[in-house]
C-alpha positions in Angstrom: -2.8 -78.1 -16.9 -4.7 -76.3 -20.0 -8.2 -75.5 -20.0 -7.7 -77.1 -23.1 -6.9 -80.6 -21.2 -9.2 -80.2 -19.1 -12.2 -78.6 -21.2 -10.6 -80.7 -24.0 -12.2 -78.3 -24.4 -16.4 -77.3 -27.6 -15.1 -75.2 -28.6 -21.6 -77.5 -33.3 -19.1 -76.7 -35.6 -19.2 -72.9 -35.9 -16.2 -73.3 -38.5 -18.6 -73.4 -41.5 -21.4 -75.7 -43.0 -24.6 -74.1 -44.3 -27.6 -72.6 -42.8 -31.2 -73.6 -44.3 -31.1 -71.9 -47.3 -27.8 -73.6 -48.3 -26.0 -70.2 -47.8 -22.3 -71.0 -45.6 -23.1 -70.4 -41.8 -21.3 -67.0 -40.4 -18.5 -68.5 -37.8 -18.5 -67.1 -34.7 -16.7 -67.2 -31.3 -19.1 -68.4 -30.0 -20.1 -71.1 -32.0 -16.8 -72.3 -32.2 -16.4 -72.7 -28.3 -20.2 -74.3 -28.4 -19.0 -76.9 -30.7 -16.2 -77.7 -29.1 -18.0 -78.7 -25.3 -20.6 -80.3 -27.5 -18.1 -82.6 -29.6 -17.0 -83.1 -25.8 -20.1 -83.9 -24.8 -20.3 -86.5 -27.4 -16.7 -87.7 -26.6 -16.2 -86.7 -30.6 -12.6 -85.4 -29.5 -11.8 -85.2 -33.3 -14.6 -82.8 -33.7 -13.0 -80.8 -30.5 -9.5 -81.0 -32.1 -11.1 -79.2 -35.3 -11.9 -76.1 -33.3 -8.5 -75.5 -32.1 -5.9 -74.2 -34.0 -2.8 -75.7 -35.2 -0.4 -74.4 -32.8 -2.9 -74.9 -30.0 -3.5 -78.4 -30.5 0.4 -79.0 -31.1 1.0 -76.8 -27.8 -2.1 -79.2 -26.2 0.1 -82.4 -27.1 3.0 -81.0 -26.0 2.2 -79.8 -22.6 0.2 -83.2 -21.7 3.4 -85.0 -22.6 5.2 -82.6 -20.5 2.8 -83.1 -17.4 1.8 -86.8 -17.6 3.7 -90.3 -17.8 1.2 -91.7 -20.0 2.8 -90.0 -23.6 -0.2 -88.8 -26.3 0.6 -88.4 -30.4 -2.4 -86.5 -31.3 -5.0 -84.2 -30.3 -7.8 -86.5 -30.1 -5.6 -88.6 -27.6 -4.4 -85.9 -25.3 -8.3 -84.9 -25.2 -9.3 -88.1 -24.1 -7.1 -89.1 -21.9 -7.8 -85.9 -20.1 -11.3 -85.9 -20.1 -11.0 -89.1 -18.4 -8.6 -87.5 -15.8 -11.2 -85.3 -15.0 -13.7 -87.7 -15.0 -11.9 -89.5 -12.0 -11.8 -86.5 -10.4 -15.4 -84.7 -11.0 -18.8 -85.0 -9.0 -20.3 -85.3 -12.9 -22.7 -88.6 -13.3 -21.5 -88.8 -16.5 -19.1 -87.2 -19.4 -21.9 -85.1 -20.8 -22.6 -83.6 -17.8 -19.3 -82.4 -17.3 -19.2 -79.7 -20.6 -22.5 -78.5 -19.9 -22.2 -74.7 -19.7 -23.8 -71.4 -19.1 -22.4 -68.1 -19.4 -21.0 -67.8 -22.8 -20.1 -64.9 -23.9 -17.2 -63.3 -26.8 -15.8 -60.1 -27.1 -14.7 -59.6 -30.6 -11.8 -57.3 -31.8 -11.1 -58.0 -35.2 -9.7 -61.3 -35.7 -9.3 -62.0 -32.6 -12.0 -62.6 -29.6 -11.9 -63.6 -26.2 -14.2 -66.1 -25.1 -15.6 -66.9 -20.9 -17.6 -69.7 -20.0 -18.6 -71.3 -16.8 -18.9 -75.4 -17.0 -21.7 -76.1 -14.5 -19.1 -79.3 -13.4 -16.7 -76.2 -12.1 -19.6 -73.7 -11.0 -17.0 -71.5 -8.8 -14.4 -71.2 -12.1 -15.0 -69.0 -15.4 -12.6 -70.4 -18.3 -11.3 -67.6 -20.8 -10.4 -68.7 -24.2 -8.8 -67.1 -26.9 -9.6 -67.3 -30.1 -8.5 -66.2 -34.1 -9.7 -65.9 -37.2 -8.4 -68.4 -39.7 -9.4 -68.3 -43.1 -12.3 -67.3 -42.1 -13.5 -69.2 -39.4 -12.8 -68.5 -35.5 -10.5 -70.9 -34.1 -9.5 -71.5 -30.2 -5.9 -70.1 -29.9 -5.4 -70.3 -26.4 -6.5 -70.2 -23.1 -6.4 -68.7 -19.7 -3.9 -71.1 -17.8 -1.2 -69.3 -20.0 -1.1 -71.5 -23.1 -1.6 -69.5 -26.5 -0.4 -70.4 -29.4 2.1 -67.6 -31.2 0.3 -65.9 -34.5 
């Protein structure tokens, strides 16, 4: 399974919005994957789904429906359902405390970027995520269980 199903992934929306002089934010990697384990956090899986990129959230759907009997039409589905797989399966008192994270850190190389994180849920396992630039904003692209979208 993805880190995608299973972080489904926070990737505060980095993708834009202004800062406090009304000037558009600079995206970044990092603030991308930040917003995505936040809109986790808040179980605001269509806030998640908007840091992934097309392919990625198409590939996310795909492989779910591949994996598990219970069949998902859209991102924000797939992410919820898993999130409550992992919930079944996690220590974690409660859904917030299982995208809490530590660690982050990009490496940038043009529009691309490589992201690792550690979830303190999973303190023995570092995620890498992959991520692109689209239209200007940094997008999740992939993963490190094998699942990246073709650009």
């Amino acid at each position: 399974m993805t880190a995608a199903l299973l972080l489904p992934a926070a990737l505060l929306l980095g993708c834009g919005g202004e800062d406090g002089g009304g000037q558009k934010a600079e995206s970044s990697p990092k603030a991308t994957m930040a917003a995505y384990f936040d809109a986790l956090a808040d179980a605001d899986y269509a806030l998640a789904c908007k840091q992934l990129t097309d392919e990625y959230r198409a590939g996310t759907i795909e492989e779910w429906n591949s994996l598990m009997d219970e069949k998902t039409t859209t991102c924000e589905e797939t992410l919820a359902a898993s999130v409550d797989m992992v919930k079944a399966f996690s220590d974690a008192e409660d859904g917030k405390a299982l995208w809490r994270y530590e660690g982050l850190n990009a490496v940038v190389d043009g529009d691309s970027a490589m992201a690792t994180v550690q979830l303190t849920a999973f303190q023995d396992e570092d995620s890498t995520y992959f991520l692109q630039k689209v239209d200007g904003a940094w997008l999740v692209s992939g993963d490190d269980d094998g699942s990246e979208s073709a650009e």
